[in-house]
Structure formats: structure tokens, C-alpha cells
DOLUMTI-711151 format. One record per atom (N, C-alpha, C, CB): residue number from 1; residue in three letters; atom name; y, x, z. Coordinates in nm, 2 decimals, decimal comma. Glycine has a CB too. Layout:
<atoms>
+-----+-----+----+--------+--------+--------+
|   i |  aa | at |     py |     px |     pz |
+-----+-----+----+--------+--------+--------+
| NUM | ALA | CA |      Y |      X |      Z |
...
+-----+-----+----+--------+--------+--------+
</atoms>
This chain:
<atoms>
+-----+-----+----+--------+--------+--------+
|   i |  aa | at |     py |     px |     pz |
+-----+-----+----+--------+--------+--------+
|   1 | UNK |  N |  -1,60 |   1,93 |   0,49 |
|   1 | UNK | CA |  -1,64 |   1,79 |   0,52 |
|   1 | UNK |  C |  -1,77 |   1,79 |   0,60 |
|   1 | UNK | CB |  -1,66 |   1,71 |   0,39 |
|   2 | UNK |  N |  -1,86 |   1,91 |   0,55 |
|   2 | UNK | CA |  -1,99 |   1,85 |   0,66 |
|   2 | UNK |  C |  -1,94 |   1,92 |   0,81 |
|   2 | UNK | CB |  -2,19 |   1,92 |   0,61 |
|   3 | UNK |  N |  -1,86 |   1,98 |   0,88 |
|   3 | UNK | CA |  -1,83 |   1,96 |   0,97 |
|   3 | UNK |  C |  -1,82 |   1,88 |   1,05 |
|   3 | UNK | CB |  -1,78 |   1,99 |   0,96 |
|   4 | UNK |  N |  -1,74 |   1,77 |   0,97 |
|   4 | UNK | CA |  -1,68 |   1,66 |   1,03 |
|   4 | UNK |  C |  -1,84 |   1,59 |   1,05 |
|   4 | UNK | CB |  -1,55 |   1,57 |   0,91 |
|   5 | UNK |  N |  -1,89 |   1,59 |   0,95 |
|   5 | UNK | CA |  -2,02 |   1,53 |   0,95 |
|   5 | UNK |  C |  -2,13 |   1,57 |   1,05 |
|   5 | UNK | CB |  -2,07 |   1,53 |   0,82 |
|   6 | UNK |  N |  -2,12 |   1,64 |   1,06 |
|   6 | UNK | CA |  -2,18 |   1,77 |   1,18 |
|   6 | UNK |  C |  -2,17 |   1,67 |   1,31 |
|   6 | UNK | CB |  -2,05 |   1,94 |   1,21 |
|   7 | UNK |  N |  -1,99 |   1,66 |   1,35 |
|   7 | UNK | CA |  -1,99 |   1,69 |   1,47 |
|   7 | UNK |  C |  -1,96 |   1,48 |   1,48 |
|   7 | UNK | CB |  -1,86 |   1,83 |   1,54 |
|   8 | UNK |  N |  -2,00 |   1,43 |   1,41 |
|   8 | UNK | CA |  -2,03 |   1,27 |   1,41 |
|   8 | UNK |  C |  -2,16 |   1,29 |   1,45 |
|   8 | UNK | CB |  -2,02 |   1,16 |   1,26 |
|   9 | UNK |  N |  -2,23 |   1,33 |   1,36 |
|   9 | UNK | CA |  -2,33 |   1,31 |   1,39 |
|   9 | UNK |  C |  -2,39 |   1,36 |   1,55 |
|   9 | UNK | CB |  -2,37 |   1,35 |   1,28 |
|  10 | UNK |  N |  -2,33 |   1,45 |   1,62 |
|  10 | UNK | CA |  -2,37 |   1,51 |   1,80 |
|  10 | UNK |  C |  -2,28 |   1,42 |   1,83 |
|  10 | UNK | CB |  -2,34 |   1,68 |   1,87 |
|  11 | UNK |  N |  -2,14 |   1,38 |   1,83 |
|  11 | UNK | CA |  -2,14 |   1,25 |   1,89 |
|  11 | UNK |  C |  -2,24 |   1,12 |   1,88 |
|  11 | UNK | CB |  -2,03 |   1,21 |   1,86 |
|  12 | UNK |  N |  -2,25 |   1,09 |   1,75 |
|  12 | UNK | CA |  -2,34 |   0,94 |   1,77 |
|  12 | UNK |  C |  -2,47 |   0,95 |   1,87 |
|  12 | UNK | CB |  -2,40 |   0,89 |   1,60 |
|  13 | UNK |  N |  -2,52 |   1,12 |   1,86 |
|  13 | UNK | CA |  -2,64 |   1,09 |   1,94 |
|  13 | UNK |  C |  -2,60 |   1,09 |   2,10 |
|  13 | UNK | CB |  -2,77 |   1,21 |   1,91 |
|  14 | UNK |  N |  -2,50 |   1,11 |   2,13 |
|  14 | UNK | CA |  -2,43 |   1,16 |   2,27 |
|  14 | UNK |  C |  -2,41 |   1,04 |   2,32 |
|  14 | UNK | CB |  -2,29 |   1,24 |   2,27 |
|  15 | UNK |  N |  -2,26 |   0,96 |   2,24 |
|  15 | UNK | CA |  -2,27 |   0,85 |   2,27 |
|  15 | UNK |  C |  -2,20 |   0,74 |   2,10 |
|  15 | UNK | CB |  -2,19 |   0,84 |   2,42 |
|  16 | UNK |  N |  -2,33 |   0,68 |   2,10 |
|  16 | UNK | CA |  -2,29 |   0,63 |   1,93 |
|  16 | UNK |  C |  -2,17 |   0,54 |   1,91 |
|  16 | UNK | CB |  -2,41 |   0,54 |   1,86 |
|  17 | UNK |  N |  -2,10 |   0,48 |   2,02 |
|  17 | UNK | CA |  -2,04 |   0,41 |   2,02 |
|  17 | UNK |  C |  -1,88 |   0,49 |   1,96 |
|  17 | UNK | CB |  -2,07 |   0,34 |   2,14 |
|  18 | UNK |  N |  -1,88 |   0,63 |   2,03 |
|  18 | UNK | CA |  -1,81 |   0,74 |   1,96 |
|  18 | UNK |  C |  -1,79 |   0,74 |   1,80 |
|  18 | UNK | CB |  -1,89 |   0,86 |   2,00 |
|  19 | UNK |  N |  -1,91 |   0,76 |   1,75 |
|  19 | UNK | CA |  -1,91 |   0,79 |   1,66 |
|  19 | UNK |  C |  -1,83 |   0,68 |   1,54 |
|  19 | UNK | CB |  -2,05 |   0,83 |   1,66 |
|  20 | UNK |  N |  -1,88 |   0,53 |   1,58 |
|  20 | UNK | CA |  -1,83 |   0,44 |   1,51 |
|  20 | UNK |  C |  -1,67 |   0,43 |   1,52 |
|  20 | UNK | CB |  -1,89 |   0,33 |   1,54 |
|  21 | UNK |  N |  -1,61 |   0,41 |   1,63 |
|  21 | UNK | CA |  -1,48 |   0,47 |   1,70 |
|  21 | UNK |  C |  -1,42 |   0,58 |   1,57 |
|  21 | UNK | CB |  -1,53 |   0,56 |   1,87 |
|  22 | UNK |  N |  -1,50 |   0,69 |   1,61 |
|  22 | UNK | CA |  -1,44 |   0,80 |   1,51 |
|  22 | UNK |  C |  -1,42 |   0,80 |   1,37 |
|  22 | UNK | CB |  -1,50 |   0,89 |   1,52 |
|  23 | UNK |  N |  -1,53 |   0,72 |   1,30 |
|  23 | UNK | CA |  -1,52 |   0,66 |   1,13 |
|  23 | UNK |  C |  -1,40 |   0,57 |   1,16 |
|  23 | UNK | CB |  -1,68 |   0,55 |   1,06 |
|  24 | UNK |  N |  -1,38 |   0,46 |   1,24 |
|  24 | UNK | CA |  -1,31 |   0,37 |   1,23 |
|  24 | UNK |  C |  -1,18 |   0,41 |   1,23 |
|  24 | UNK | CB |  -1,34 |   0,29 |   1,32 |
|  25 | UNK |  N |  -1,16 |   0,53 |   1,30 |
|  25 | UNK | CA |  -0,97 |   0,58 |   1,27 |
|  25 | UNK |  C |  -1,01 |   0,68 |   1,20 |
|  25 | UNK | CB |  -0,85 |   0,64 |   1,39 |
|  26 | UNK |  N |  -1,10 |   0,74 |   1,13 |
|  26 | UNK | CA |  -1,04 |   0,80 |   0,97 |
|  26 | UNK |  C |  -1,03 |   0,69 |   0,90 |
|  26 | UNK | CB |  -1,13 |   0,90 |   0,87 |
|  27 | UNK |  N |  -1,07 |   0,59 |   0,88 |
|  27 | UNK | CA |  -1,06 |   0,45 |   0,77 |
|  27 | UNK |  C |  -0,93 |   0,40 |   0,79 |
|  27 | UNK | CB |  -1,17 |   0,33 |   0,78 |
|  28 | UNK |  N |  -0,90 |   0,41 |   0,94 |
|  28 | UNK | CA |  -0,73 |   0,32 |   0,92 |
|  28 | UNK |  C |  -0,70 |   0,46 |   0,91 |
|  28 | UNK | CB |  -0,63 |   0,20 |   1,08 |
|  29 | UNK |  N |  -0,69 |   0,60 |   0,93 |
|  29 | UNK | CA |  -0,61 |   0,68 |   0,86 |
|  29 | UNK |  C |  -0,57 |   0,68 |   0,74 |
|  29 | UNK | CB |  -0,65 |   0,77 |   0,87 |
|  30 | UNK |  N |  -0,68 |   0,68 |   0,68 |
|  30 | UNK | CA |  -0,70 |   0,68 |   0,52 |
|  30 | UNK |  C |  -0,63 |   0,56 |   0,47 |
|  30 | UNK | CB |  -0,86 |   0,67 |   0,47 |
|  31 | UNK |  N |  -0,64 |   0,40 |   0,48 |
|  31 | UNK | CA |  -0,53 |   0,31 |   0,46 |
|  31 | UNK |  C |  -0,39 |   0,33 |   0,52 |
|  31 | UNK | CB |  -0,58 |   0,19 |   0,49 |
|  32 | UNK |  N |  -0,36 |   0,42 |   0,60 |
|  32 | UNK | CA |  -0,23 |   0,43 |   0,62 |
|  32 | UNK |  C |  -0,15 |   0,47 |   0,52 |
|  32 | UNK | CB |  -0,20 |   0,51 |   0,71 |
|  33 | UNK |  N |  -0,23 |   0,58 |   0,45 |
|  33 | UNK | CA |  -0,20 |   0,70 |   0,37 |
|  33 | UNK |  C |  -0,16 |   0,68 |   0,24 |
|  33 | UNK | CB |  -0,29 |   0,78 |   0,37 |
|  34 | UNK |  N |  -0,30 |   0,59 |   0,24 |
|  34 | UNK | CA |  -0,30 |   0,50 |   0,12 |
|  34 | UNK |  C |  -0,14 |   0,41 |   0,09 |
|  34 | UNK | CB |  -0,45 |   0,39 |   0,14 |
|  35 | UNK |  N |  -0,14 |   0,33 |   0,16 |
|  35 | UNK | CA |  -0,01 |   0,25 |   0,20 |
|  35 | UNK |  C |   0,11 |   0,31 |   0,16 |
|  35 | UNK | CB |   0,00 |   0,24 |   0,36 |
|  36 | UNK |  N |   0,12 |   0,41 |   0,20 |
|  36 | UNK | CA |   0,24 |   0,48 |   0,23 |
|  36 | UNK |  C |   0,25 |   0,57 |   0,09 |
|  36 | UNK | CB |   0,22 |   0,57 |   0,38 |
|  37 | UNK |  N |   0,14 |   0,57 |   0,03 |
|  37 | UNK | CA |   0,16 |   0,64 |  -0,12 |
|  37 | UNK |  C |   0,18 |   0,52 |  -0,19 |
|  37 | UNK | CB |   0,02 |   0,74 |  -0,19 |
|  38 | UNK |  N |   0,13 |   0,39 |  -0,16 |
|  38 | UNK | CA |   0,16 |   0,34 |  -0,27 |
|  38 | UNK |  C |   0,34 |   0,28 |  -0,24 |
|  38 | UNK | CB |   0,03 |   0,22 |  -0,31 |
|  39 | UNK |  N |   0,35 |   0,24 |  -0,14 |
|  39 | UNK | CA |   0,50 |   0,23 |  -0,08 |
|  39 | UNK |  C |   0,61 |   0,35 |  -0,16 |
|  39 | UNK | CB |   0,48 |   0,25 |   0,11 |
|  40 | UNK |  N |   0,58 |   0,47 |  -0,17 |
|  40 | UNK | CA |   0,66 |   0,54 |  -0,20 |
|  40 | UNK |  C |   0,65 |   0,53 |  -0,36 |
|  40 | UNK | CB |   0,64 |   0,66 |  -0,12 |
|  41 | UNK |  N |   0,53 |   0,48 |  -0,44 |
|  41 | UNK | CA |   0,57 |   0,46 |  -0,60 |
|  41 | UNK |  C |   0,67 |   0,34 |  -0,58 |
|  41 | UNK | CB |   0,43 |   0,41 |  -0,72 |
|  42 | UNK |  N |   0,67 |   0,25 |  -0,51 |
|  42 | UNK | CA |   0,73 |   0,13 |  -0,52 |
|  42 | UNK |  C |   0,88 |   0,20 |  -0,55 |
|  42 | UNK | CB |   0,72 |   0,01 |  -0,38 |
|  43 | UNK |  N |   0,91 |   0,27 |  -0,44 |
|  43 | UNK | CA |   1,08 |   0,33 |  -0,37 |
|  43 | UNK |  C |   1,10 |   0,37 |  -0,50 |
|  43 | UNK | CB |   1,10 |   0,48 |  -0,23 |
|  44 | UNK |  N |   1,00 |   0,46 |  -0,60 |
|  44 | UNK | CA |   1,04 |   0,54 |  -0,70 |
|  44 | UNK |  C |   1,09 |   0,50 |  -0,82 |
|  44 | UNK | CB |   0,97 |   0,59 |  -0,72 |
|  45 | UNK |  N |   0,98 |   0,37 |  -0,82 |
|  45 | UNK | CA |   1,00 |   0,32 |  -1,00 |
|  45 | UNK |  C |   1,09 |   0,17 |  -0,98 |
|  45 | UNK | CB |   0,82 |   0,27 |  -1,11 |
|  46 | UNK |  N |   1,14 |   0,17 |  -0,82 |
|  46 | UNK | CA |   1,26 |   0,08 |  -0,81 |
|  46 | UNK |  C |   1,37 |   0,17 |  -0,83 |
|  46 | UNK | CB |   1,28 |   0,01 |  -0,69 |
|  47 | UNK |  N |   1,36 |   0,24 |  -0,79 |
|  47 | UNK | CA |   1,51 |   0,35 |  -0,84 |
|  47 | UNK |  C |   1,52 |   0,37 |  -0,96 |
|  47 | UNK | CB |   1,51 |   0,51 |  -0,78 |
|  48 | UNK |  N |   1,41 |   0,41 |  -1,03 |
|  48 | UNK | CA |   1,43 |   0,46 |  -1,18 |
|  48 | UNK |  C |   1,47 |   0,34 |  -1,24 |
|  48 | UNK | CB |   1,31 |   0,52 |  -1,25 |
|  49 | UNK |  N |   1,47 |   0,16 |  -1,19 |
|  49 | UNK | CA |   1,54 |   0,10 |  -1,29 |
|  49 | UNK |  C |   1,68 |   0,11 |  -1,34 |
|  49 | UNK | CB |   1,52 |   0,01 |  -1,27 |
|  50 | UNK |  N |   1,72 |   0,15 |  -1,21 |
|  50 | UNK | CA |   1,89 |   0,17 |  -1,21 |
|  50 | UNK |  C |   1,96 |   0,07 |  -1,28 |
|  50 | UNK | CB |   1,93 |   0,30 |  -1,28 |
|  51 | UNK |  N |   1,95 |   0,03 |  -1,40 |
|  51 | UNK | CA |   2,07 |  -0,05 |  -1,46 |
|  51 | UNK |  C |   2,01 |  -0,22 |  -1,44 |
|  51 | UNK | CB |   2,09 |   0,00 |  -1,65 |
|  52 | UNK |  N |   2,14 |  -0,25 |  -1,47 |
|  52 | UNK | CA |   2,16 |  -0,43 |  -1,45 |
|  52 | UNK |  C |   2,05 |  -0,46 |  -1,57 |
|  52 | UNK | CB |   2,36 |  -0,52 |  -1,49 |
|  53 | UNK |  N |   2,04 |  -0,39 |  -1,69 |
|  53 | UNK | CA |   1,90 |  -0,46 |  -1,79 |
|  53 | UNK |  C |   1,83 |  -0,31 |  -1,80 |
|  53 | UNK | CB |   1,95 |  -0,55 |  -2,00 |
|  54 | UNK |  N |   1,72 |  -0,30 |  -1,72 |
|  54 | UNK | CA |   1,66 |  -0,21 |  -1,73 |
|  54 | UNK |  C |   1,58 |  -0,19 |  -1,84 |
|  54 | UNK | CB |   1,61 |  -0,20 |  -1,64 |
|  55 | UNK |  N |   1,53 |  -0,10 |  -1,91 |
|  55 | UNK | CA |   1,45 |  -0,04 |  -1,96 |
|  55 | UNK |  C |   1,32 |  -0,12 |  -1,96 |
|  55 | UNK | CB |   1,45 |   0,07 |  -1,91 |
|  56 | UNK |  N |   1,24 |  -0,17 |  -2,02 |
|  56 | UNK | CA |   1,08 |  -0,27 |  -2,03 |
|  56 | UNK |  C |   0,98 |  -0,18 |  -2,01 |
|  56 | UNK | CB |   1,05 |  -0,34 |  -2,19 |
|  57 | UNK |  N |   0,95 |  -0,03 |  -2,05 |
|  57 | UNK | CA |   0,85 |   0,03 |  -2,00 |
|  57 | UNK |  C |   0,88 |   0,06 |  -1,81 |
|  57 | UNK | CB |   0,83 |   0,18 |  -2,12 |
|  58 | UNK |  N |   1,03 |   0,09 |  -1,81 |
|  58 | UNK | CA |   1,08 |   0,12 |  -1,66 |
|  58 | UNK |  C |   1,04 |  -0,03 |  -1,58 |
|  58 | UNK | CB |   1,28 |   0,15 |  -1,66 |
|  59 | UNK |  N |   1,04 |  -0,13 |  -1,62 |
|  59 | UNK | CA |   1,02 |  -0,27 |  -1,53 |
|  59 | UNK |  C |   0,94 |  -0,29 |  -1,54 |
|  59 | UNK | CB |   1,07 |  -0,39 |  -1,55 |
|  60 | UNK |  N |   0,82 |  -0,21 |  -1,61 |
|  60 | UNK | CA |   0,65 |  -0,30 |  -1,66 |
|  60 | UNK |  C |   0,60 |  -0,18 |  -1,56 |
|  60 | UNK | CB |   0,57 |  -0,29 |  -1,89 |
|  61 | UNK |  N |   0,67 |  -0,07 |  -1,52 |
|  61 | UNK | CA |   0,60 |   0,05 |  -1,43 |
|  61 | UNK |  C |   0,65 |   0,00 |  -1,32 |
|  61 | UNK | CB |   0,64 |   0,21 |  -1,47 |
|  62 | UNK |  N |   0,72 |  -0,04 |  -1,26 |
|  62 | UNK | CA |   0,82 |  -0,13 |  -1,12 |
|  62 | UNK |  C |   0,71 |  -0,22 |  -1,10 |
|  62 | UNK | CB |   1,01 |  -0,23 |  -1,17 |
|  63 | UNK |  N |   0,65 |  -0,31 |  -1,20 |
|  63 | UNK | CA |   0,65 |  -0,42 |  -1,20 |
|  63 | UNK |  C |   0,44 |  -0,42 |  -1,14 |
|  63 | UNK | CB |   0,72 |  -0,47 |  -1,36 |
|  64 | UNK |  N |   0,39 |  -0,33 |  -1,21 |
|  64 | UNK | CA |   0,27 |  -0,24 |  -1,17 |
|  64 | UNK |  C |   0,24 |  -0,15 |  -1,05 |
|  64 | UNK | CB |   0,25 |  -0,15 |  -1,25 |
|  65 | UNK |  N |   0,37 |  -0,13 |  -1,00 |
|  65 | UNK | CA |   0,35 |  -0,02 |  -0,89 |
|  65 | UNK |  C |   0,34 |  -0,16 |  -0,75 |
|  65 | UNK | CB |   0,52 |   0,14 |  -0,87 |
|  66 | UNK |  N |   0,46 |  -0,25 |  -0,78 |
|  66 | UNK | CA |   0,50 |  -0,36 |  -0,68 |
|  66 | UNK |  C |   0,30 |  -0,45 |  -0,66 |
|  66 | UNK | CB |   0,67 |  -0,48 |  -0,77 |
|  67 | UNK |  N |   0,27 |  -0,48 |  -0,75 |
|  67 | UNK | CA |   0,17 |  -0,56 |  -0,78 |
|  67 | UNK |  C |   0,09 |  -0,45 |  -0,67 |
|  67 | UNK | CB |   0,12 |  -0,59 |  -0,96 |
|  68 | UNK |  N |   0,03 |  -0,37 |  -0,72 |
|  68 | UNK | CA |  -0,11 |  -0,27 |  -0,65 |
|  68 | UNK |  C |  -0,07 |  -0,25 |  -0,50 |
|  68 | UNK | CB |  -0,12 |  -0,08 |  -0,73 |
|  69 | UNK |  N |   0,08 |  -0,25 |  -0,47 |
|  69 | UNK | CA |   0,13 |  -0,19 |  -0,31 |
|  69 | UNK |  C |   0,10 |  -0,33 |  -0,27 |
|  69 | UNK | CB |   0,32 |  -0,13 |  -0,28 |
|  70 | UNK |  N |   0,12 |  -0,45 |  -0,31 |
|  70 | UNK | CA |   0,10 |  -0,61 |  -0,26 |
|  70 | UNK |  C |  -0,05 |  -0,61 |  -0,24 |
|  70 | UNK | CB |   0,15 |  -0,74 |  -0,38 |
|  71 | UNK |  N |  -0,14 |  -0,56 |  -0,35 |
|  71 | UNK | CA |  -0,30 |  -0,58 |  -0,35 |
|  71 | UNK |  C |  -0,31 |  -0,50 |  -0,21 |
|  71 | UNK | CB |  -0,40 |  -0,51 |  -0,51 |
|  72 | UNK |  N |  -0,27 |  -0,37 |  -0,21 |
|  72 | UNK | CA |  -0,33 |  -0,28 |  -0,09 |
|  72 | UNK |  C |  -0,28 |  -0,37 |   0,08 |
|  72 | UNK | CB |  -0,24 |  -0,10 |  -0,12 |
|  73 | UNK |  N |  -0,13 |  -0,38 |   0,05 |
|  73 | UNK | CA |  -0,13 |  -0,43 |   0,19 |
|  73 | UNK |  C |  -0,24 |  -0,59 |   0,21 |
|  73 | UNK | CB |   0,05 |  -0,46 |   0,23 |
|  74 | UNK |  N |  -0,26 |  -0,68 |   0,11 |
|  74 | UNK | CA |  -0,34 |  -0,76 |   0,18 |
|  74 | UNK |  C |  -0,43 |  -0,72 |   0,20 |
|  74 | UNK | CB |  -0,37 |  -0,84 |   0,14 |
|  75 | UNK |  N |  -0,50 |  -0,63 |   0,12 |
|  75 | UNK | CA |  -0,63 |  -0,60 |   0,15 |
|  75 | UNK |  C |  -0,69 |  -0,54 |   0,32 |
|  75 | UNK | CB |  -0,63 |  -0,49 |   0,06 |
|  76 | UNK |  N |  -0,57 |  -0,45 |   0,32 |
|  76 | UNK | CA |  -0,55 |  -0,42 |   0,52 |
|  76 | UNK |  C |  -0,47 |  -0,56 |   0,57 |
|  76 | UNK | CB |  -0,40 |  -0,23 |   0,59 |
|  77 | UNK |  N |  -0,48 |  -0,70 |   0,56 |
|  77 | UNK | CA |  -0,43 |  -0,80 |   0,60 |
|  77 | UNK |  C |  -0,33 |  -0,81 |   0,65 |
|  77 | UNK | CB |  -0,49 |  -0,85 |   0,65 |
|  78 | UNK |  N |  -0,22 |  -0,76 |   0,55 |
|  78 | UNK | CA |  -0,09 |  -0,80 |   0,53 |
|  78 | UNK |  C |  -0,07 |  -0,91 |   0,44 |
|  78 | UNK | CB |  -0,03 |  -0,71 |   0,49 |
|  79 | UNK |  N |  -0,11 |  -1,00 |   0,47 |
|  79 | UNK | CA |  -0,04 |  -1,11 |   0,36 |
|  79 | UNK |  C |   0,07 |  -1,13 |   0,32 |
|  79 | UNK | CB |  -0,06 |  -1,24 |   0,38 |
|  80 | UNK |  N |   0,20 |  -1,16 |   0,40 |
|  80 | UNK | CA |   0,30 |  -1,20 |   0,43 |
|  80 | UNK |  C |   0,39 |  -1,05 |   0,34 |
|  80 | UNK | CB |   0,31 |  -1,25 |   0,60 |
|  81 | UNK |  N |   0,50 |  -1,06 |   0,22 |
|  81 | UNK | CA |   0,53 |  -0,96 |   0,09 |
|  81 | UNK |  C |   0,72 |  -0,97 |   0,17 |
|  81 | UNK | CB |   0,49 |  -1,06 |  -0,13 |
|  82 | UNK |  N |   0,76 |  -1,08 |   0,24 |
|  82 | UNK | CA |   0,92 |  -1,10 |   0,20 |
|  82 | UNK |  C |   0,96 |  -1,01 |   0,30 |
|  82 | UNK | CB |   1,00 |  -1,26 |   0,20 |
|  83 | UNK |  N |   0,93 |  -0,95 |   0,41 |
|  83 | UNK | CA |   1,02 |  -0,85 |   0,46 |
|  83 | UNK |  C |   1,00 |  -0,68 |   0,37 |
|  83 | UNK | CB |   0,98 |  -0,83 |   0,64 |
|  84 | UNK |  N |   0,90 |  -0,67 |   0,30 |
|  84 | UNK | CA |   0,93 |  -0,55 |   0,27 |
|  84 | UNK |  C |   0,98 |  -0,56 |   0,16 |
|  84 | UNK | CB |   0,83 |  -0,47 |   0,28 |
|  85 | UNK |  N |   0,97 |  -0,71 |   0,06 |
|  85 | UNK | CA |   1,05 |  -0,73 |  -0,09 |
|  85 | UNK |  C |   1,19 |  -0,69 |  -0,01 |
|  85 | UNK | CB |   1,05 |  -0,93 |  -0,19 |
|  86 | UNK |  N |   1,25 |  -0,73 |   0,10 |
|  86 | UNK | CA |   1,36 |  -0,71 |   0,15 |
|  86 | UNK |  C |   1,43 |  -0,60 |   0,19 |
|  86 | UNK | CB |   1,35 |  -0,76 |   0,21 |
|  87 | UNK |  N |   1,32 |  -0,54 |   0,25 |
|  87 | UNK | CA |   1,35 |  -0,39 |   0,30 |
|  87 | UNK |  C |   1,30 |  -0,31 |   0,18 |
|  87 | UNK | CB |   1,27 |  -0,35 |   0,46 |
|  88 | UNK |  N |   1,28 |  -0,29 |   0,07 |
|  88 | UNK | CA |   1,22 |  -0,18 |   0,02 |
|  88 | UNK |  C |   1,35 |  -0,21 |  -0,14 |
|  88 | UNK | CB |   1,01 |  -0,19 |   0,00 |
|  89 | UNK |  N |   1,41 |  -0,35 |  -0,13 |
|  89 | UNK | CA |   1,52 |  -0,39 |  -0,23 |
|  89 | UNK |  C |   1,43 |  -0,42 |  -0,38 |
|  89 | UNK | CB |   1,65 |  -0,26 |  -0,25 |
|  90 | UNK |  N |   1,33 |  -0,50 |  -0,35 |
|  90 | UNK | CA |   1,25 |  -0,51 |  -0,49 |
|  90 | UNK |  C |   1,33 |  -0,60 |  -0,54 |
|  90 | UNK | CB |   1,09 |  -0,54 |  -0,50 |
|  91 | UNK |  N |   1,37 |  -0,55 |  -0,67 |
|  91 | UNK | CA |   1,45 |  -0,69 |  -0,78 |
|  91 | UNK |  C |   1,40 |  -0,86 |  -0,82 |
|  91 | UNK | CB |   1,45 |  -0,63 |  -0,93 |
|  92 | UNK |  N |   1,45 |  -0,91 |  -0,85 |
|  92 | UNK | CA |   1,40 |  -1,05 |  -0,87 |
|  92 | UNK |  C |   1,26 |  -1,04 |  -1,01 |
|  92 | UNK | CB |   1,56 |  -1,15 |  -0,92 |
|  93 | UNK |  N |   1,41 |  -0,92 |  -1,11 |
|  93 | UNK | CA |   1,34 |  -0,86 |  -1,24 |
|  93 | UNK |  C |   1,23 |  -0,85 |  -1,20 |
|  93 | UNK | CB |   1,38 |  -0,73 |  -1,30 |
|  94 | UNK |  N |   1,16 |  -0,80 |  -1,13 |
|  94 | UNK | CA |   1,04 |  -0,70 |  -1,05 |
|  94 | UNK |  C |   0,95 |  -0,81 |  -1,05 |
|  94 | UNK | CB |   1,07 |  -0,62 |  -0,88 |
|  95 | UNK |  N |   0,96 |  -0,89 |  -0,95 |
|  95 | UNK | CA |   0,87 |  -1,00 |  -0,89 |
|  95 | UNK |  C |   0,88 |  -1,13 |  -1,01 |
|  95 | UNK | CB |   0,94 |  -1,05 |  -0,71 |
|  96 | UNK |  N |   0,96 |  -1,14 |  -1,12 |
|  96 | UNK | CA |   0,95 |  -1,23 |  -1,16 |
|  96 | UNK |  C |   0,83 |  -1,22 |  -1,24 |
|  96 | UNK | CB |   1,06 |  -1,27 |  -1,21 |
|  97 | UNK |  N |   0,78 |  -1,05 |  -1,31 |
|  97 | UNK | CA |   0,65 |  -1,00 |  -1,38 |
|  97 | UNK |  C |   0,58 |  -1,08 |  -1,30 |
|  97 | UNK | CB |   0,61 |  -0,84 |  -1,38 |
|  98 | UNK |  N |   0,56 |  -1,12 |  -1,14 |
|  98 | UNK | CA |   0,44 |  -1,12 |  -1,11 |
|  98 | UNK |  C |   0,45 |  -1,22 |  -1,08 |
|  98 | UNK | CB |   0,39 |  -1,04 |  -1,05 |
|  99 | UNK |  N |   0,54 |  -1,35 |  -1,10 |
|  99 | UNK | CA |   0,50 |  -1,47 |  -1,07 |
|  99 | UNK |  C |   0,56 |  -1,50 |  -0,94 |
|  99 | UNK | CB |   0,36 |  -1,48 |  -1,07 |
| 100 | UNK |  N |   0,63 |  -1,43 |  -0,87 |
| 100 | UNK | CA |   0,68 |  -1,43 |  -0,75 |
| 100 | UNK |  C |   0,82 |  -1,47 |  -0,80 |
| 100 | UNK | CB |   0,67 |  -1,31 |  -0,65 |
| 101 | UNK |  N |   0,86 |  -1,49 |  -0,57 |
| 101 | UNK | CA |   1,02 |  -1,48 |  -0,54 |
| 101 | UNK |  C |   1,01 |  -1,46 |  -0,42 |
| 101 | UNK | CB |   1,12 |  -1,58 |  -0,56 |
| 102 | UNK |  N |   1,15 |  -1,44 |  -0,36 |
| 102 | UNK | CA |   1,14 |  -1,39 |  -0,22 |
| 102 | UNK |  C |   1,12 |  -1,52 |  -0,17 |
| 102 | UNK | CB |   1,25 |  -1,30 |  -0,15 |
| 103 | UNK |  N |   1,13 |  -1,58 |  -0,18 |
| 103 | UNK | CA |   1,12 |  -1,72 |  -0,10 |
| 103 | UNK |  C |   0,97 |  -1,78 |  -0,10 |
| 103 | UNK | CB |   1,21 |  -1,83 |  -0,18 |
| 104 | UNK |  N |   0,90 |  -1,68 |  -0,18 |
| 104 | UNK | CA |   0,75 |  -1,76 |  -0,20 |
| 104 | UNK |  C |   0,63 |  -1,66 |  -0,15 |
| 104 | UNK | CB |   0,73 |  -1,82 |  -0,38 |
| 105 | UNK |  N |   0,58 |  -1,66 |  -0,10 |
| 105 | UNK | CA |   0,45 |  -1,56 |  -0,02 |
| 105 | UNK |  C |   0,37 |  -1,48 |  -0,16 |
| 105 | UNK | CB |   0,31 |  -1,70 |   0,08 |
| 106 | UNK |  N |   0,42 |  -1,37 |  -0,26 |
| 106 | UNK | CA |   0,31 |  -1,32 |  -0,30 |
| 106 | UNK |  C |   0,19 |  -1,28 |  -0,28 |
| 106 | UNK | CB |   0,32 |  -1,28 |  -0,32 |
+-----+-----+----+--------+--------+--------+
</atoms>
């Protein structure tokens, strides 16, 4: 890591505008990544519900993974939840924990 820090730091004195540039895409790197880990609990503990009356610890872990992936994308200002409730097949079961529907902006 102090490499990295190293060579910010001979950019910023070179040209600083670099340097901010260069923090700025490890940070959207890092929320990509982020994203995309929490996206892939979603894929997981939607699969693991499998049955038409799932399991309550299986829908309370669905139901936790969906919530934190919703907190993260707003946070990188994704507000808008119904194309990926759509594309990722989150259950009604799922979103009803949280007070949602696809019809309504979580």
C-alpha cells in the first residue's frame, strides 16, 4: 500500500490535479466491487429460497442481503430498485420484509 502512496504522492506534487483523479477511481473502483459483492449475496440467498414457502431464517437472510444491496446502490446514487428487483428475480416474499413492491421505489 505505501507504494501506491508513494507514487500519489510524486504525482500530486507533479501535477495535483492527478493525484485527486487517481483517489477518485480507486473509490469508484472500490464501490464497484463493493456492488457487485453485495449483488452476488442477493443472487445467492435468492436461490437458496427455492421453495414456494421458504424457510424464515432462508427469507430473513434474502431479506438482509436485498435491504444492504438497496442501502449500497443508493448510496453510489442509485435510487431507482425495480429494474434490478426485476432482473436479479427478487420475490415479493423478499421485498414484502422490507416494506416494498415492485411497483413502489424502495
Amino acid at each position: 500500500m505505501s507504494g501506491l502512496r508513494d507514487s500519489l504522492d510524486l504525482i500530486r506534487m507533479v501535477r495535483p490535479q492527478a493525484g485527486t483523479a487517481a483517489i477518485e477511481h480507486e473509490i469508484m473502483a472500490e464501490r464497484a466491487s463493493s456492488l457487485g459483492a453485495a449483488e452476488a449475496r442477493v443472487v445467492k440467498t435468492i436461490a437458496a429460497l427455492g421453495t414456494a414457502t421458504p424457510d424464515p431464517a432462508a427469507l430473513a437472510e434474502a431479506q438482509q442481503a436485498v435491504w444492504a444491496y438497496f442501502v449500497q446502490r443508493e448510496l453510489i446514487g442509485f435510487r431507482r430498485h425495480a429494474d434490478v428487483i426485476r432482473e436479479l428475480g427478487i420475490p415479493q416474499s423478499v421485498l414484502n420484509g422490507l416494506g416494498a413492491s415492485p411497483g413502489k421505489r424502495p
